[in-house]
C-alpha positions in Angstrom: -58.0 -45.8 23.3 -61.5 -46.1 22.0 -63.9 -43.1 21.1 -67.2 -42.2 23.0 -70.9 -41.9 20.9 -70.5 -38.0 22.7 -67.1 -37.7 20.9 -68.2 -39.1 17.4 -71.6 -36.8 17.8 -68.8 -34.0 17.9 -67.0 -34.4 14.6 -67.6 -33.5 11.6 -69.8 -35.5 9.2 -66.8 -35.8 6.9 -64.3 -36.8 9.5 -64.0 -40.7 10.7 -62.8 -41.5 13.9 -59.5 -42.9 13.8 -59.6 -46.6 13.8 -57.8 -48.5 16.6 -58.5 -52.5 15.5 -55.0 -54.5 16.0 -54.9 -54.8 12.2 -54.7 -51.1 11.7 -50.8 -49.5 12.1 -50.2 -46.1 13.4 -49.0 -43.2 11.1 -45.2 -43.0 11.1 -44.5 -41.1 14.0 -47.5 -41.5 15.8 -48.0 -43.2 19.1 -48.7 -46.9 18.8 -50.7 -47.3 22.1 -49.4 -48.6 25.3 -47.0 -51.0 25.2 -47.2 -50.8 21.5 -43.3 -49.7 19.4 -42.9 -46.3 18.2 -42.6 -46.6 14.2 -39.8 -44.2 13.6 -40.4 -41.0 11.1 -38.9 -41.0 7.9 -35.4 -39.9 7.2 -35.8 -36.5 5.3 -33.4 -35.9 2.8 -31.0 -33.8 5.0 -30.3 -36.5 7.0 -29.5 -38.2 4.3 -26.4 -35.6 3.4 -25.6 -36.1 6.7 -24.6 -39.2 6.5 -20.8 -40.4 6.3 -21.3 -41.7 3.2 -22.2 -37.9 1.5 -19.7 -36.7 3.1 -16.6 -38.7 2.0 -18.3 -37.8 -1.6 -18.0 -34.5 -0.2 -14.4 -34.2 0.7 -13.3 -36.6 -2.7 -15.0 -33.6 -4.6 -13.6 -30.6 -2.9 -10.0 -32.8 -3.1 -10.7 -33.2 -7.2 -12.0 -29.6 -7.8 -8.7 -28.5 -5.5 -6.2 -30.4 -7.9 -8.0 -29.3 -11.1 -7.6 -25.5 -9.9 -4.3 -25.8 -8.3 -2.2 -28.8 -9.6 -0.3 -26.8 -12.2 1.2 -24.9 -8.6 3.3 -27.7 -7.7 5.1 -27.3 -10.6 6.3 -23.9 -9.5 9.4 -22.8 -8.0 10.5 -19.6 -5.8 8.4 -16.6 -6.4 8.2 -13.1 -4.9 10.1 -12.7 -0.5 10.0 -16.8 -1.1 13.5 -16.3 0.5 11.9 -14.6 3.6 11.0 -18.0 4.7 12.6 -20.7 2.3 15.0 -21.0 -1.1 18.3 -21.7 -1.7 18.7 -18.1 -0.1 17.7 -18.6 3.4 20.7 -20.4 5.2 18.9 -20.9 7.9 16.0 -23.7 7.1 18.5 -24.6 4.8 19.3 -26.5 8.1 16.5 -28.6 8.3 15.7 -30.0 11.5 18.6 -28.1 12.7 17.3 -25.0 12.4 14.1 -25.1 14.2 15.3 -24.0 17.5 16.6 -20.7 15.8 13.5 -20.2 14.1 11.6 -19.7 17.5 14.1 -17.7 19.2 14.5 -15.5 15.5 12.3 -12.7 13.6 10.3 -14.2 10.5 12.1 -11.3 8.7 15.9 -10.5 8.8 17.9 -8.8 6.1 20.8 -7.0 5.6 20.8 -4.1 2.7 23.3 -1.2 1.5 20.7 1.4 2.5 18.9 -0.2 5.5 18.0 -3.7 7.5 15.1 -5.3 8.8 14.4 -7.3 11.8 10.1 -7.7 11.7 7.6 -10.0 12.6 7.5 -13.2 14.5 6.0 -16.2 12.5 7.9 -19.3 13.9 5.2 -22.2 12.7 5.6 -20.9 9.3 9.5 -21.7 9.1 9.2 -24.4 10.9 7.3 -26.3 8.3 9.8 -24.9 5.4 12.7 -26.5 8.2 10.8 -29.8 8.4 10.5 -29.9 4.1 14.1 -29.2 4.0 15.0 -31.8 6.6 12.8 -34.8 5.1 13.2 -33.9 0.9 15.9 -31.1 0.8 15.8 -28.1 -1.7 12.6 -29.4 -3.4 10.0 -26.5 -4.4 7.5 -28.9 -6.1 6.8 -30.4 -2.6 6.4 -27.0 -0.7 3.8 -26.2 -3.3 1.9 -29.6 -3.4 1.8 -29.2 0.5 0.6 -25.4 -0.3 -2.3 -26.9 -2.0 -3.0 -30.3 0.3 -3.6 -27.1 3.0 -6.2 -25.2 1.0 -7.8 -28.3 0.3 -7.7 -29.3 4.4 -9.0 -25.3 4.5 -11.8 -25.7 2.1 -12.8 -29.0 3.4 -13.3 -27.9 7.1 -15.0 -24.8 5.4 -17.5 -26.7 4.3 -18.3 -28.9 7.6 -18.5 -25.6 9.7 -20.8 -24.2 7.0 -22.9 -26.9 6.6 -23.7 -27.0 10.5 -23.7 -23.1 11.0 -26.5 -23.2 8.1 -28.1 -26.8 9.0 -31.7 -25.1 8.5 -30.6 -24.3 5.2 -30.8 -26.0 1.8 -27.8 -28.4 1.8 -27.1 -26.8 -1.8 -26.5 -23.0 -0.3 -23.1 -23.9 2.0 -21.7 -26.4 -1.1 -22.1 -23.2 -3.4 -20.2 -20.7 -1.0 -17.4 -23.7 -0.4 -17.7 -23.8 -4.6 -17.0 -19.9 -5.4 -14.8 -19.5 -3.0 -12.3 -22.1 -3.3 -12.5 -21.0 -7.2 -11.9 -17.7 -6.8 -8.9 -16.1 -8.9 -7.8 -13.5 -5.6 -7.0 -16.9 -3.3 -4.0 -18.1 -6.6 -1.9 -15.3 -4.3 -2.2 -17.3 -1.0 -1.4 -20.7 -2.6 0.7 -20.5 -5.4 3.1 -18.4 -3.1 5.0 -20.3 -0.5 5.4 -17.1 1.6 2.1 -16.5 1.9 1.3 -20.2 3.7 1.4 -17.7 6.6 -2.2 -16.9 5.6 -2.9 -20.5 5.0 -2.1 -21.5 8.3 -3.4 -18.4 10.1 -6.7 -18.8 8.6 -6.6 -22.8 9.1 -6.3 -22.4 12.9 -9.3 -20.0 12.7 -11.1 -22.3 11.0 -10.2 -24.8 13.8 -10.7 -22.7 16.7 -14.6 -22.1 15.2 -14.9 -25.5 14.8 -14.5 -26.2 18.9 -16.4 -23.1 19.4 -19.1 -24.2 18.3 -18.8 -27.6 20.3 -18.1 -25.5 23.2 -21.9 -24.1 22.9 -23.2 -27.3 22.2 -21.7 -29.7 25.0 -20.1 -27.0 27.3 -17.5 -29.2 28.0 -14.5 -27.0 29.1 -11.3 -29.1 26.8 -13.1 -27.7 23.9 -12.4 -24.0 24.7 -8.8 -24.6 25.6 -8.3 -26.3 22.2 -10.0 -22.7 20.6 -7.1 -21.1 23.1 -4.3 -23.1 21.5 -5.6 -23.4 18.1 -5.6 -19.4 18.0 -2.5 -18.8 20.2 -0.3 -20.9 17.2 -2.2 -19.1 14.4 -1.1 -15.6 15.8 2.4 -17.7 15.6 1.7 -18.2 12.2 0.4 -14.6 11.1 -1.5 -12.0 13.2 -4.3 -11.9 10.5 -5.9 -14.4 12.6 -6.5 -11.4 14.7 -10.2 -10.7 13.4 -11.7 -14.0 14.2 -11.3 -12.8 18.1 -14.9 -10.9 16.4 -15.4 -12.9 14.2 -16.4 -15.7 16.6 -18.5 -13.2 18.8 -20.5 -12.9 15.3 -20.8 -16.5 14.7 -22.1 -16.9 18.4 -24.4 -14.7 18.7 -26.1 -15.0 14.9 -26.1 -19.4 14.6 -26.4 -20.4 18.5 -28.7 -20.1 21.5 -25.5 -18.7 23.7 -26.8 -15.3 25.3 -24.3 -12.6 24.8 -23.6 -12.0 28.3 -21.4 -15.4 28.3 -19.6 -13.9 25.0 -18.0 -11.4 27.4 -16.2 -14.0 29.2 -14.6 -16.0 26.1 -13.2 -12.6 23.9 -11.6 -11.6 27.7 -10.2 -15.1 27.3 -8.5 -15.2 23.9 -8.4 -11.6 23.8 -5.6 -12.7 26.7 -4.3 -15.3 25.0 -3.8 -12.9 22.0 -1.7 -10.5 24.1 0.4 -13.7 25.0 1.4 -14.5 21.8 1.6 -10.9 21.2 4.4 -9.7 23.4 5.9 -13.0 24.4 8.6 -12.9 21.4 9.4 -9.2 22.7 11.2 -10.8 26.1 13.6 -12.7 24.0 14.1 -11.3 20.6 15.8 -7.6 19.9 13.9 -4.3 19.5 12.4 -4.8 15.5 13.6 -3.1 12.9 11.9 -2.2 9.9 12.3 0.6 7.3 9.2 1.8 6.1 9.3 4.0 3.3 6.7 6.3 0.8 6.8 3.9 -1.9 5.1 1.2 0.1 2.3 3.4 1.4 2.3 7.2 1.5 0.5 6.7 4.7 4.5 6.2 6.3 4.4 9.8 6.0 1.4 11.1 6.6 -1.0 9.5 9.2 -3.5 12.0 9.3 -7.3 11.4 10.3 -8.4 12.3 6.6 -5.5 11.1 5.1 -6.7 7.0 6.7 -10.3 7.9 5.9 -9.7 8.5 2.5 -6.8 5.3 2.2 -9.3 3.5 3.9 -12.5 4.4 1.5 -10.3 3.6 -1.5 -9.0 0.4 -0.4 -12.3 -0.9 0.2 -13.7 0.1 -3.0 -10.3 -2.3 -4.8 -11.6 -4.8 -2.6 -15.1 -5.1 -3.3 -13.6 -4.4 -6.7 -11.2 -6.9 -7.1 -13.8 -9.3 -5.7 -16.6 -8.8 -8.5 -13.9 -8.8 -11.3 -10.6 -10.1 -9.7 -8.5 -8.7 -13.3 -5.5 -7.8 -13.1 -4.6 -9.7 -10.3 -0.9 -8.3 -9.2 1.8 -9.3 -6.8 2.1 -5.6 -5.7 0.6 -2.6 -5.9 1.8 0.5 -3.7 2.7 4.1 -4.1 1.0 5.2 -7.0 -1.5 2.7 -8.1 -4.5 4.5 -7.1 -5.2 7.5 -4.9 -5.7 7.3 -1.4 -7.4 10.6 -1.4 -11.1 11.6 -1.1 -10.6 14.7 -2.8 -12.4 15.1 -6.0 -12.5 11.5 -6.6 -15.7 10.0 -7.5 -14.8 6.4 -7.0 -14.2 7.7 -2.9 -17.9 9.0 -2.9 -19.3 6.0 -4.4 -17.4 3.5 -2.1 -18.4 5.6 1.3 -22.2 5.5 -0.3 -22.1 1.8 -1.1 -20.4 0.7 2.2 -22.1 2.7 4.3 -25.4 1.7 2.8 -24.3 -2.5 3.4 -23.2 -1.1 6.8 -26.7 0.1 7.5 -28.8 -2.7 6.4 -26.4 -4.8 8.2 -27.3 -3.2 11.7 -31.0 -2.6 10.8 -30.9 -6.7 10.5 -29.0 -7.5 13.1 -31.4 -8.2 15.7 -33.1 -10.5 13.2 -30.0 -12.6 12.7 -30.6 -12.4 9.4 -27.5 -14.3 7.0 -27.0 -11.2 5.0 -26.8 -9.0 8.0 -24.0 -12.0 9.6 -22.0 -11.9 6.1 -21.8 -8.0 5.7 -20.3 -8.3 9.2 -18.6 -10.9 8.5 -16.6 -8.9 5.8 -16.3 -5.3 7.7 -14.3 -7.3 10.5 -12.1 -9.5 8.2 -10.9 -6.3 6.4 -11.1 -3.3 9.0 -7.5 -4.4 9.8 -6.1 -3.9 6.0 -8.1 -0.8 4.6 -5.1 1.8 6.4 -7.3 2.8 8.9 -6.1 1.3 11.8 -2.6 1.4 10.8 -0.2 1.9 7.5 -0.6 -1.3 5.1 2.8 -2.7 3.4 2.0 -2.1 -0.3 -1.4 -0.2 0.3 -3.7 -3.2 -0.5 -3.1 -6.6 -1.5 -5.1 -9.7 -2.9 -3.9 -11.9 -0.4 -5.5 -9.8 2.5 -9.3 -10.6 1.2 -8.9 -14.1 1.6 -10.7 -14.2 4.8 -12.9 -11.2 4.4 -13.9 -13.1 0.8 -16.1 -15.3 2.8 -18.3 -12.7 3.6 -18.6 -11.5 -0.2 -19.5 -15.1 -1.5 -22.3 -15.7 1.0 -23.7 -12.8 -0.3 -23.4 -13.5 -3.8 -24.9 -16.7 -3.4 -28.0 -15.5 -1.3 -28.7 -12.9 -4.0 -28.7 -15.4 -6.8 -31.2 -17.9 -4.6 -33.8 -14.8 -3.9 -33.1 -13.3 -7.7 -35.0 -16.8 -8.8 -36.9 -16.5 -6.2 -35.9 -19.4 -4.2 -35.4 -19.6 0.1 -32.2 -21.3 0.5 -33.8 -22.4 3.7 -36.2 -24.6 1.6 -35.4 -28.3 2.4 -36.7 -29.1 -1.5 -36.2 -26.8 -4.2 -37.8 -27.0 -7.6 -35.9 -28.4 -10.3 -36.2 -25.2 -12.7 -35.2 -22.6 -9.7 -32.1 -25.1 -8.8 -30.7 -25.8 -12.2 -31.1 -21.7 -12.9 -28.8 -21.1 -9.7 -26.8 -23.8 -10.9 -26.1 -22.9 -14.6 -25.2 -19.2 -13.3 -23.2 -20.6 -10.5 -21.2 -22.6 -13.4 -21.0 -19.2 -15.9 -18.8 -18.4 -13.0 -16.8 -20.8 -12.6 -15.3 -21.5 -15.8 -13.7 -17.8 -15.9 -12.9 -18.2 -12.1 -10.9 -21.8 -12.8 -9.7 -20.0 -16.4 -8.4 -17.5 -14.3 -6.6 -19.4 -11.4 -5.6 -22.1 -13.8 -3.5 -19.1 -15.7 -2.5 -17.3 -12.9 -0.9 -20.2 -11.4 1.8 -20.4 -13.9 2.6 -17.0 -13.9 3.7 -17.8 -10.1 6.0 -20.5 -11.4 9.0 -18.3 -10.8 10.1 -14.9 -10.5 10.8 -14.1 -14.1 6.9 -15.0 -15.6 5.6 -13.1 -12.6 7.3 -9.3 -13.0 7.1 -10.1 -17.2 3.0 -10.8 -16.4 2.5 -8.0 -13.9 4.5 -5.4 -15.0 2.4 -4.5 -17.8 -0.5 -3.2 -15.3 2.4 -1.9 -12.8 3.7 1.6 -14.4 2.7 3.6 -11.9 3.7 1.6 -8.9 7.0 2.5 -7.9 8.1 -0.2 -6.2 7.5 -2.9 -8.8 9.2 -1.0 -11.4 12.2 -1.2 -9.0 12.3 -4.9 -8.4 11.5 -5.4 -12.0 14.4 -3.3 -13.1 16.7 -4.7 -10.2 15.8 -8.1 -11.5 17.1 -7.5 -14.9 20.3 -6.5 -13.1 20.6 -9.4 -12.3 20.4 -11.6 -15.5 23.2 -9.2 -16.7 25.6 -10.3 -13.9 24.5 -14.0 -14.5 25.0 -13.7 -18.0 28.0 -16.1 -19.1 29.1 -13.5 -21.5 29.0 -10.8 -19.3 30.6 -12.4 -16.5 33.6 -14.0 -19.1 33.6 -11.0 -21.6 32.3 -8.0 -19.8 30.0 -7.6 -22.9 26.6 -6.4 -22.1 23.3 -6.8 -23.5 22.0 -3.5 -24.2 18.2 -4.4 -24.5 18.6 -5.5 -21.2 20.0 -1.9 -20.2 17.5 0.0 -22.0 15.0 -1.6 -20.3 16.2 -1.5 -17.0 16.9 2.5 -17.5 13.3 3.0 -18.5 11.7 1.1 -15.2 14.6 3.0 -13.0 13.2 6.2 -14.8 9.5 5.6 -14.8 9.7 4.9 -10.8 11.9 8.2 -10.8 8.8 9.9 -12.6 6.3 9.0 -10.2 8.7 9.8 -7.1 11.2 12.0 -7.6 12.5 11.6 -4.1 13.7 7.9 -3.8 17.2 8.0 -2.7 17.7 4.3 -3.5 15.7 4.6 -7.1 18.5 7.4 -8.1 21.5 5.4 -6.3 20.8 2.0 -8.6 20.1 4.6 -11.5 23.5 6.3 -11.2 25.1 2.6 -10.7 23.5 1.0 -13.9 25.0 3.7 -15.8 28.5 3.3 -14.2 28.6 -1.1 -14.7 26.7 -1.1 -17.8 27.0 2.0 -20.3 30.3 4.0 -21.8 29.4 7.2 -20.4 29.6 6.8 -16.2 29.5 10.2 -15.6 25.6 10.1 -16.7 25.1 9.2 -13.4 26.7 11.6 -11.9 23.2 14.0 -11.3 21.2 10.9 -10.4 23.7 10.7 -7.7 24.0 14.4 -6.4 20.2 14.2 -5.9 20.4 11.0 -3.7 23.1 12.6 -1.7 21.3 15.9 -1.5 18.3 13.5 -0.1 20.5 11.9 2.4 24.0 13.1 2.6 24.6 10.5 5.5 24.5 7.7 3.1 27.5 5.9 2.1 26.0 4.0 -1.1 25.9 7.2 -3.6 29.4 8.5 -2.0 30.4 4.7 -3.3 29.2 5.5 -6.7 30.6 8.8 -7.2 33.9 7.8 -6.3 33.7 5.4 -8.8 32.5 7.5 -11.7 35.4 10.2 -10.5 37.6 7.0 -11.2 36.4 5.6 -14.0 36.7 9.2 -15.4 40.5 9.6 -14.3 39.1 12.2 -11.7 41.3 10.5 -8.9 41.5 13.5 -6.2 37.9 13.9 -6.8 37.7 10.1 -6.0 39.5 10.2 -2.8 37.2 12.7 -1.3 34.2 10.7 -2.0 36.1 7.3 -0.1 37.4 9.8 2.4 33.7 10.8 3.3 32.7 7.2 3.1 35.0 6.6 6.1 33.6 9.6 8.1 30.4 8.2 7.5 31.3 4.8 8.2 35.1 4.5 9.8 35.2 0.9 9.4 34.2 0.5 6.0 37.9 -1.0 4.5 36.4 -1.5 0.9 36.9 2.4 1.2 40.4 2.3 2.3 41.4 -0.7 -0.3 39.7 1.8 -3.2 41.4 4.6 -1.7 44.5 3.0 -1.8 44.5 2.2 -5.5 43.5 5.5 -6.0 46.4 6.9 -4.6 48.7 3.9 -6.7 46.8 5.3 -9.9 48.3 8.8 -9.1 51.7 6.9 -8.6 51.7 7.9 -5.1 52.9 4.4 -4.1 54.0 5.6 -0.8 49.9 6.7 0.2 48.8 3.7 -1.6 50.9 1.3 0.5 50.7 3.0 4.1 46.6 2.6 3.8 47.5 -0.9 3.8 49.6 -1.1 6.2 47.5 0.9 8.4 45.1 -1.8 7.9 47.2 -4.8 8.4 48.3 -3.7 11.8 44.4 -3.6 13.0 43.5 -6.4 11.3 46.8 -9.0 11.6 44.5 -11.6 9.8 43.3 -10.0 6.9 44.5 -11.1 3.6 43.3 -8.3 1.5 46.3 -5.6 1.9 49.2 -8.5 1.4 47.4 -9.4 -1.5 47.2 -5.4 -2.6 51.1 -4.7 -1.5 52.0 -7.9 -3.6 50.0 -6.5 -6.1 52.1 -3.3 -6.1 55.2 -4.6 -6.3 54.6 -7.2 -9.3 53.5 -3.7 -11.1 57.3 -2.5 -10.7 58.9 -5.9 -11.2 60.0 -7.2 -7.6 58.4 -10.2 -7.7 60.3 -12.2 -5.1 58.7 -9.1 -2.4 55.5 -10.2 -4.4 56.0 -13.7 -4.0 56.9 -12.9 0.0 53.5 -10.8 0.8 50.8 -13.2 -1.3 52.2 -16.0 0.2 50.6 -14.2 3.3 47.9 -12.9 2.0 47.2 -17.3 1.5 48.1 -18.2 4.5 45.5 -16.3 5.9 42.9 -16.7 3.4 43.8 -19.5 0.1 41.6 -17.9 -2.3 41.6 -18.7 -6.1 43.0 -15.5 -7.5 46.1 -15.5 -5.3 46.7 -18.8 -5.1 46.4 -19.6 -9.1 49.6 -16.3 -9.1 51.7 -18.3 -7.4 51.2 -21.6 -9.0 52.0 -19.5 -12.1 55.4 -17.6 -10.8 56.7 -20.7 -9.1 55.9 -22.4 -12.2 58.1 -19.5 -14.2 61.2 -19.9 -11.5 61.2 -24.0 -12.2 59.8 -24.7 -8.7 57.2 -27.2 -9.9 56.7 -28.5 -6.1 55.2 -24.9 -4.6 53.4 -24.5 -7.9 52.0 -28.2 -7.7 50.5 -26.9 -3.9 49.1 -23.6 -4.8 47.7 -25.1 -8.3 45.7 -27.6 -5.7 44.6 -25.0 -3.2 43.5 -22.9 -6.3 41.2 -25.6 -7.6 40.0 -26.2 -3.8 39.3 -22.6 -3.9 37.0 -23.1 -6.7 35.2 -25.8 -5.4 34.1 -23.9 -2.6 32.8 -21.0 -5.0 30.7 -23.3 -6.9 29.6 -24.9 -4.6 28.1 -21.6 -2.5 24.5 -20.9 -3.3 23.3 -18.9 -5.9 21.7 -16.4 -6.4 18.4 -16.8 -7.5 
């Protein structure tokens, strides 16, 4: 379109008209004319990181920076409750395949113990994939843990691509340094380098998911991609309920990064608040009534639920968390009753932590409006770790690194704002100077080395069970509970101990040092009727004076007279000590505790052979064969009896039945060895074979690890 001689008069002496001669080419982006081709703008340089191409560089990085941080994991074995979901222990993936239709119709958590059992939790996609490991490589850790880190690397990665399009008006540089600190962080080594915590992996993966169709959902509307949110949540909470908190999580995400007006939010948490509830109390219709025995030493909390009592657990926990966060050393596998206090009561650290979260609270809500980041990441954090700071309910172990994982998120996005405005610099700035960039960048990298350091080293002290408690038990004296499974697992190198096990001999570091953990958990709680029970017994197995145990065990059965464990153990240091009426008693309030406990009886019965009262001694087993016809255990004690005062054709007679009912080593290797003293060479021959059968089957049982 020409201009007129009245427009020209208008403009400005130092403005030309714009020139429309064929020759001339419109501005990129301008209008060519009619019937003239729009020229196309410039890509900027964010469509350019856009592109498929960046992004496969992307995802190669994040895979390379994964390995570098986490390849020493696969070289680990079983670790800390690894038999709560896989290891030679658990019997049932052990099946493989097999096993998976037991897995859905079982609790993630059944155990069997001397003083209690537990039946807890339903995480059926967790075991599931342990079942599928076993049923395609078999008892192989190494590939559990390289699929442990091929998951964090499928977590970061998707990270990353939400990030990037949550934040598309920012600088492409701000969501690749959040993805950066926190896939380095030390406090996520818990959460990979443990196979029993893939339950977080996978809980927090399905989140990850679910926002990801979200936030299609508010693009395109279409319907499919808010039932794949549905399902995506409903088999994280089959995973572990710490998915729970994206249910606000993606309210927050909706109302601070899209157009969506809140009143439609309503309508979606109703939804998979719903769906939640589902996966919630479906396992309750076909699985019994859960048991689980909480106790002080896991959280003093058990005991007392009081309103201040969860305020002040709750302000403490989060002052470890924002703690742990800033400078994530010591990082432990357990912390518990007494690690810290839980009380607000003349503690400063209490004071300070109500100050500085209330004030981030504040700020948080005074932004809110705004949609301002830092306002969305302080929130961010609040909801990912409301459910773990004891208010709400009691946490197993008080606090733990492997509950921040999600709630870290919302600590990193902070830390990586701050640093862009401390030089100065709008991470919304599509070009930032070189000077302001490589400043962020250099700090960003004075991080990392200690965070990699840090996860690099902590991943081999998760290579198995012994580097762990000898790494961690150094910053755990006043934790009850690991001082207990540190001292219980020194137990059990003594009964593993080829000497021990041939020889009975001992090794007496290996005592001391489980009587000084046993104690130091008896100093800080006095009360523990199992602490004083193991106490009494690691006196009775392992040292020449049994009766020291004897006061460790009056106070566990003052505790809890009800108890058969310590009644066990005093019987057996009244034995041991040639106390033999005193003995009896014990086993004969074992059986009024527990009438069908025939350990008791058997004891009982030697008992009363020991006071050569062979009449008592062989009526208690009598007694028990008639109940139990197939029980080999009393022929083999009768038989016993009677090689003692020379009969040994009545012997020969009762152990013969003791192997028809049950061929085990001991009594079958006795009468290889008399038949072989009377010349009959044919009967020894068959019970020298079903010996070494015997044996076979012992070696090849599981065990222990």
């Amino acid at each position: 379109m020409s201009t007129s001689s009245s427009d020209k008069k208008k403009m400005p002496a130092n403005v030309q008209a714009p020139r429309t001669s064929t020759g001339d080419k419109p501005k990129s982006g301008a209008s060519a004319g009619p019937g003239k081709t729009r020229i196309p703008p410039k890509k900027t340089a964010v469509k350019v990181y856009n592109s498929k191409k960046a992004n496969r560089y992307f995802v190669l990085f994040f895979f390379a920076f994964t390995a570098i941080l986490y390849w020493n994991s696969v070289l680990n074995k079983w670790s800390v409750d690894d038999n709560l979901v896989t290891g030679p222990q658990n019997e049932l993936v052990k099946k493989g395949f097999g096993a998976i239709p037991r897995i859905f119709t079982s609790y993630y958590v059944d155990t069997k113990g001397n003083v209690g059992s537990q039946q807890t939790d339903y995480r059926p996609i967790v075991k599931m994939t342990f079942a599928f490991e076993y049923g395609l490589w078999g008892e192989r850790p190494h590939i559990s843990h390289f699929i442990n880190l091929l998951l964090y690397f499928w977590v970061i990665t998707l990270l990353f691509f939400i990030l990037k399009r949550l934040l598309k008006n920012y600088n492409i540089l701000f969501p690749f340094l959040i993805t950066l600190l926190f896939m380095a962080h030390p406090i996520h080594t818990e959460v990979v380098a443990s196979l029993k915590n893939r339950d977080e992996l996978l809980a927090f993966l399905c989140g990850l998911g679910g926002l990801h169709y979200l936030l299609r959902y508010a693009e395109r509307k279409k319907i499919i991609y808010l039932f794949a949110v549905l399902v995506l949540f409903f088999i994280g909470y089959l995973c572990k309920s710490s998915i729970a908190p994206f249910l606000a999580l993606y309210l927050l995400v909706l109302y601070f990064f899209t157009d969506m007006k809140p009143k439609n939010f309503i309508w979606i948490f109703a939804v998979m608040f719903f769906v939640g509830m589902i996966a919630y109390f479906l396992p309750r219709f076909f699985l019994p009534k859960a048991v689980h025995v909480y106790s002080i030493i896991e959280n003093p909390l058990f005991a007392d639920k009081n309103l201040l009592a969860r305020t002040g657990a709750a302000m403490m926990s989060l002052w470890f968390y924002l703690r742990i966060l800033v400078f994530p050393y010591p990082l432990l596998y357990y912390y518990g009753y007494n690690m810290f206090p839980v009380s607000l009561w003349g503690n400063i650290l209490g004071i300070f932590a109500i100050l500085v979260h209330l004030g981030l609270f504040v700020y948080a809500i005074r932004k809110f409006r705004e949609k301002d980041i830092l306002s969305f990441a302080i929130l961010y954090y609040f909801v990912a770790i409301a459910m773990y700071t004891n208010f709400i309910t009691p946490v197993v172990g008080i606090v733990g690194e492997r509950f921040a994982f999600n709630a870290s998120l919302g600590f990193i996005i902070i830390l990586v704002y701050a640093l862009f405005r401390i030089f100065r610099t709008d991470p919304k700035s599509l070009t930032i100077e070189f000077n302001e960039r490589a400043q962020i960048i250099v700090i960003i990298f004075l991080i990392m080395i200690p965070y990699t350091i840090m996860t690099i080293k902590r991943n081999r002290e998760w290579r198995n069970l012994r580097d762990l408690y000898e790494a961690d038990i150094k910053y755990q004296s006043k934790s009850v509970k690991a001082n207990i499974e540190y001292a219980h697992y020194l137990t059990g190198m003594i009964y593993s101990d080829p000497n021990y096990q041939e020889h009975g001999n001992v090794n007496e570091k290996l005592v001391r040092l489980i009587n000084s953990h046993f104690r130091m958990a008896i100093k800080i709680y006095p009360n523990d009727y199992s602490t004083l029970n193991d106490l009494a017994a690691m006196y009775i197995k392992f040292t020449p004076k049994p009766d020291s145990g004897i006061v460790f065990l009056r106070k566990a059965i003052a505790l809890q007279p009800g108890l058969q464990p310590a009644w066990v153990n005093m019987a057996m240091v009244y034995r041991k000590t040639n106390k033999l009426d005193s003995a009896i008693l014990c086993y004969q309030k074992v059986l009024q505790i527990n009438p069908g406990e025939l350990n008791a009886v058997f004891k009982m019965a030697d008992c009363y052979y020991e006071k050569r009262d062979i009449r008592m001694a062989m009526k208690l087993n009598q007694d028990v064969m008639k109940k139990y016809p197939n029980l080999d255990v009393p022929y083999f004690n009768i038989g016993y009896y009677y090689i003692m005062h020379g009969d040994t054709t009545t012997a020969i007679n009762y152990w013969e039945q003791a192997a028809n009912r049950n061929p085990t080593y001991e009594v079958c290797t006795n009468l290889s060895m008399m038949y072989r003293a009377r010349g009959n060479m044919q009967k020894s021959n068959y019970y020298y074979g079903l010996a070494l059968d015997a044996e076979q089957r012992k070696k090849t049982q599981t065990p222990l690890q």
